[in-house]
DRENDO-1510 file (C-alpha; in Angstrom, 1 decimal, always signed):
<recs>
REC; n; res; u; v; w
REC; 1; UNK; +55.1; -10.0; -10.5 .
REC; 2; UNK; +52.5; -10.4; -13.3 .
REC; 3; UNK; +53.0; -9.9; -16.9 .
REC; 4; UNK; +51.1; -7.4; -18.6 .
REC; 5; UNK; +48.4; -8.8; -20.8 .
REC; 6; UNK; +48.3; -8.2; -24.2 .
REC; 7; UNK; +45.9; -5.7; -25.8 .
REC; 8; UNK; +44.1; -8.3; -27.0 .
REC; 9; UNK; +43.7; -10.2; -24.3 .
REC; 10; UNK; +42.8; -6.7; -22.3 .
REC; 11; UNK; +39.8; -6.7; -25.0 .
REC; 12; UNK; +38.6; -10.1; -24.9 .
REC; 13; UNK; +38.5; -9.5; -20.8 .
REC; 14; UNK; +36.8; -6.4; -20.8 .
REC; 15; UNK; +34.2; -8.2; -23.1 .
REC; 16; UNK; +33.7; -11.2; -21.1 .
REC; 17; UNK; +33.1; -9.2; -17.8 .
REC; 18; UNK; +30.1; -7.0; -19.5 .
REC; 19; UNK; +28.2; -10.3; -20.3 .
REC; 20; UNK; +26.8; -10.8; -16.8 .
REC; 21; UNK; +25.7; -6.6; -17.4 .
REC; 22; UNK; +24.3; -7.6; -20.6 .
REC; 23; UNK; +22.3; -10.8; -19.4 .
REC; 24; UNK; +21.3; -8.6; -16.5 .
REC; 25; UNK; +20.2; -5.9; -18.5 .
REC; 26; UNK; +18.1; -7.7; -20.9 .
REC; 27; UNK; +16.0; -9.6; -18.5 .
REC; 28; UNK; +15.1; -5.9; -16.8 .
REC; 29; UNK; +13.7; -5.3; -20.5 .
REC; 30; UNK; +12.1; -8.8; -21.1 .
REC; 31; UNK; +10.2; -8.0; -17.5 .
REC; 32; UNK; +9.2; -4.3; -18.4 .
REC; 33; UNK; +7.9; -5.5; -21.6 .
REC; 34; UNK; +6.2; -8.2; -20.5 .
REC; 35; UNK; +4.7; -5.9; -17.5 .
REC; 36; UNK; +3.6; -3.0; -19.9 .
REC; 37; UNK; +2.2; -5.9; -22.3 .
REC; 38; UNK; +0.6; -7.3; -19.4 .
REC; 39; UNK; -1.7; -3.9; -19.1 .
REC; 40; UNK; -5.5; -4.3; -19.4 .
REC; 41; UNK; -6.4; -2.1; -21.9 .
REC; 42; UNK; -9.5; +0.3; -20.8 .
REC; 43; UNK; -13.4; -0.5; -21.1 .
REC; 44; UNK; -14.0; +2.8; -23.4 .
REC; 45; UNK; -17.7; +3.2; -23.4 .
REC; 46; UNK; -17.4; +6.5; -24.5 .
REC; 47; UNK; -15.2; +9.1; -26.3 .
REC; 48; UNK; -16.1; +12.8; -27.8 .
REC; 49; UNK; -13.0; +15.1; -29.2 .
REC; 50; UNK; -13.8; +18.9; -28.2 .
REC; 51; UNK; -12.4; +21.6; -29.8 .
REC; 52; UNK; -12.1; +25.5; -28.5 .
REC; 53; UNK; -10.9; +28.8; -29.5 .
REC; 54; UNK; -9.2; +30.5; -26.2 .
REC; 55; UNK; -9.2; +34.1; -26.4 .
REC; 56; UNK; -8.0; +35.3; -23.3 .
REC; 57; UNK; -10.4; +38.6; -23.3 .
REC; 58; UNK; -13.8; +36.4; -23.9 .
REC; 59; UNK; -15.3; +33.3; -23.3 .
REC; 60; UNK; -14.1; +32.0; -19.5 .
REC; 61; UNK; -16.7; +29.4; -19.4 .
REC; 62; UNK; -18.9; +27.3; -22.2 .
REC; 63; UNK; -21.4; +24.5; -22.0 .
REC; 64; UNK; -20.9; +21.6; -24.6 .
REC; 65; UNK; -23.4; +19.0; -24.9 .
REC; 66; UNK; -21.6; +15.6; -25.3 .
REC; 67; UNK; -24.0; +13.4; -26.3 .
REC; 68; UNK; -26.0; +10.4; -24.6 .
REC; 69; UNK; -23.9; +7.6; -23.0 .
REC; 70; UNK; -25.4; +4.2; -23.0 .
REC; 71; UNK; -25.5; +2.0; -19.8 .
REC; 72; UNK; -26.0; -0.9; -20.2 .
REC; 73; UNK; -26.3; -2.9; -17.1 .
REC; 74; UNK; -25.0; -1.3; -14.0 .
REC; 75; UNK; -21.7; -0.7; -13.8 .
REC; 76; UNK; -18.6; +1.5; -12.5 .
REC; 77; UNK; -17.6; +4.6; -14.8 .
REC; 78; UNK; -14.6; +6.8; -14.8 .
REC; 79; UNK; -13.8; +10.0; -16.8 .
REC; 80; UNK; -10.8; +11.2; -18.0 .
REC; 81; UNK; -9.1; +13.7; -20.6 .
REC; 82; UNK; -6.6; +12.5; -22.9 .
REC; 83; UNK; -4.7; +13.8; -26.2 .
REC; 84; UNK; -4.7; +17.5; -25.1 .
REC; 85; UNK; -3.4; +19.5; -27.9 .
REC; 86; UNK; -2.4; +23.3; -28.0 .
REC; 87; UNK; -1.9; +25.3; -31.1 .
REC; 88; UNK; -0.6; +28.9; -30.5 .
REC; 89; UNK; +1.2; +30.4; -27.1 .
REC; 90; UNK; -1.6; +28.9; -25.0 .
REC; 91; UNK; -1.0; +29.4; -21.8 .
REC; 92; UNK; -4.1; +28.3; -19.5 .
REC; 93; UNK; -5.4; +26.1; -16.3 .
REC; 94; UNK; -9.2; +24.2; -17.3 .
REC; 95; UNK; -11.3; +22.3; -15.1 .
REC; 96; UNK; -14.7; +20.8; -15.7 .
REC; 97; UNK; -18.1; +18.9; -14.3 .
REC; 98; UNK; -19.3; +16.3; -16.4 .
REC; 99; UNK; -22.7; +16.0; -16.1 .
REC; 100; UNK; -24.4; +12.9; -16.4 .
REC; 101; UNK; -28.6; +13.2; -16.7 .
REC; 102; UNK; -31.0; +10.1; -16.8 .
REC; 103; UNK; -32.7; +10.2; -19.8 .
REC; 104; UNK; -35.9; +8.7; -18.1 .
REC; 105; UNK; -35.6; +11.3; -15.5 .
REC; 106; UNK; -36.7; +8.6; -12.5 .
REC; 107; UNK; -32.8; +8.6; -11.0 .
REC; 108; UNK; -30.7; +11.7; -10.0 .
REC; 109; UNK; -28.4; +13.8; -12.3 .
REC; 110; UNK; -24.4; +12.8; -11.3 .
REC; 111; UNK; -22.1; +15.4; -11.4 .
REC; 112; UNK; -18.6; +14.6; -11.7 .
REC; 113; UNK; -16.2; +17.9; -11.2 .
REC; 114; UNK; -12.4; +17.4; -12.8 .
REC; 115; UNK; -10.5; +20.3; -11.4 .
REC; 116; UNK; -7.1; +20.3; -13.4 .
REC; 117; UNK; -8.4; +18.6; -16.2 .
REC; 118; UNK; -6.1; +20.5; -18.4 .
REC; 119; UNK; -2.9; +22.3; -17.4 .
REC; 120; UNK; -0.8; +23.9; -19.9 .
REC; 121; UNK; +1.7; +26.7; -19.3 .
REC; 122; UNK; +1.1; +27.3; -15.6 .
REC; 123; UNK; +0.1; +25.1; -12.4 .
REC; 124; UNK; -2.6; +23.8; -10.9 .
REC; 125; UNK; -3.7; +23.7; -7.6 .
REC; 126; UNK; -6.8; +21.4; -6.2 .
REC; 127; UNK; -8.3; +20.5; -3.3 .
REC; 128; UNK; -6.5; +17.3; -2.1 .
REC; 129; UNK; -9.7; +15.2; -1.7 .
REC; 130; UNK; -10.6; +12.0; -3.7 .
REC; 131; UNK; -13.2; +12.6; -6.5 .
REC; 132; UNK; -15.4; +9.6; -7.3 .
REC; 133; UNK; -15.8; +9.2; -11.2 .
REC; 134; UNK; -12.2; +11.0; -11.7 .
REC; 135; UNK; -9.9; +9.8; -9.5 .
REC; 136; UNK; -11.6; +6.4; -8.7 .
REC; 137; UNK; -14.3; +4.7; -10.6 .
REC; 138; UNK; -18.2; +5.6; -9.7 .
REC; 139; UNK; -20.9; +3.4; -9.5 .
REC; 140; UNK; -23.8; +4.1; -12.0 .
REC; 141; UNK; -27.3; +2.1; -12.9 .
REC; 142; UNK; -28.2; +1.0; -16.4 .
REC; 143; UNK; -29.6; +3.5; -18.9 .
REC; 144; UNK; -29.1; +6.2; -21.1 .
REC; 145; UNK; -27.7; +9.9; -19.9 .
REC; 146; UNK; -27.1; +13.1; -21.7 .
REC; 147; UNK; -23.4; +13.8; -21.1 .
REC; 148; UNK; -22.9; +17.8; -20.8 .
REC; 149; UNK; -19.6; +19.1; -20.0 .
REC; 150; UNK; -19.1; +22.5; -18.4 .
REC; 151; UNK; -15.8; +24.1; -18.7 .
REC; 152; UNK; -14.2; +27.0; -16.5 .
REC; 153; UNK; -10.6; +28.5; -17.9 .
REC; 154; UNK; -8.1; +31.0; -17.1 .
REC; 155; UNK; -5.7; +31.9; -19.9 .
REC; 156; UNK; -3.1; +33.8; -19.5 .
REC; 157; UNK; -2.6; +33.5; -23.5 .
REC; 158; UNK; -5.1; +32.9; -26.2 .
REC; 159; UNK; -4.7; +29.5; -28.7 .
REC; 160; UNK; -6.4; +26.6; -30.2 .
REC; 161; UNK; -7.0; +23.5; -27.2 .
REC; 162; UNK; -8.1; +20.2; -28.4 .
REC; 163; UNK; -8.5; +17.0; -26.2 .
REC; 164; UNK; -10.1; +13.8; -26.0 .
REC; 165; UNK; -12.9; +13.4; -23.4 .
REC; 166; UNK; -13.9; +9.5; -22.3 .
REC; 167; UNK; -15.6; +7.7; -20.4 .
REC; 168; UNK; -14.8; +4.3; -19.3 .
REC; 169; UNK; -15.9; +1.5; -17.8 .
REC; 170; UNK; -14.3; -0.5; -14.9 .
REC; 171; UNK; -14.8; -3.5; -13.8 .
REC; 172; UNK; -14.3; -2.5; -9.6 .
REC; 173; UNK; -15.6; +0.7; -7.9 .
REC; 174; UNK; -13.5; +2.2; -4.8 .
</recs>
């Protein structure tokens, strides 16, 4: 029969067996940090913060004009919304086109629809189809375009929305 160890020694055991947990653990956080730090950080080539009033009894659509975006070779784009902020019981679902119009009015206009853009409250629900310039990056030439941005809501409450619309550029198109 074995003696029983001493509390101590049941200590200094139970210590020794978590090293190889320990070792373990921190190289799983050496590789995630390396991995996140590994990230390319985005191509922004353009950023605008919008700001809106929701009432839900007025206003379910609005035109905003963005601005001119500068091209300036040709390139791949991609638009997304970021820092979405809600002040008040805002409860609402927003989607969007982005319009993009040649200033020198010798190529088309691009439209670029976002469905869910901005989902806060309640679901959601799109079209399961791949949009080129939201989901994956679009090809566009060199030049200058007005940006416009059309909005469609529904709110089921009214609030304050803010969020950060951007553009950028990426190096590969789908």
């Amino acid at each position: 029969m074995l003696a029983p160890m001493s509390t101590v020694a049941a200590r200094n055991y139970i210590a020794l067996s978590l090293i190889p947990l320990i070792i373990v653990a921190s190289a799983c956080i050496a590789i995630y940090m390396d991995y996140r730090g590994s990230l390319v950080k985005p191509n922004i080539i353009f950023e605008e913060e919008v700001s809106l009033a929701i009432d839900k009894a007025c206003c379910r659509k609005t035109t905003i004009n963005l601005g001119l975006l500068n091209m300036p070779s040709d390139g791949c784009i991609k638009a997304e919304v970021s820092s979405v902020r809600a002040i008040g019981e805002l409860g609402l679902t927003m989607s969007g086109v982005l319009i993009l119009e040649p200033v020198d009015k010798e190529s088309s206009t691009i439209q670029i629809e976002m469905p869910c853009m901005v989902s806060i409250g309640t679901e959601c629900f799109r079209i399961a189809k791949v949009i080129y310039g939201y989901d994956v990056p679009l090809m566009i030439k060199e030049g200058e375009y007005n940006l416009t941005l059309t909005l469609y809501w529904s709110t089921i409450e009214s609030g304050e929305l803010s969020f950060t619309i951007r553009i950028i550029r990426s190096e590969e198109c789908s």
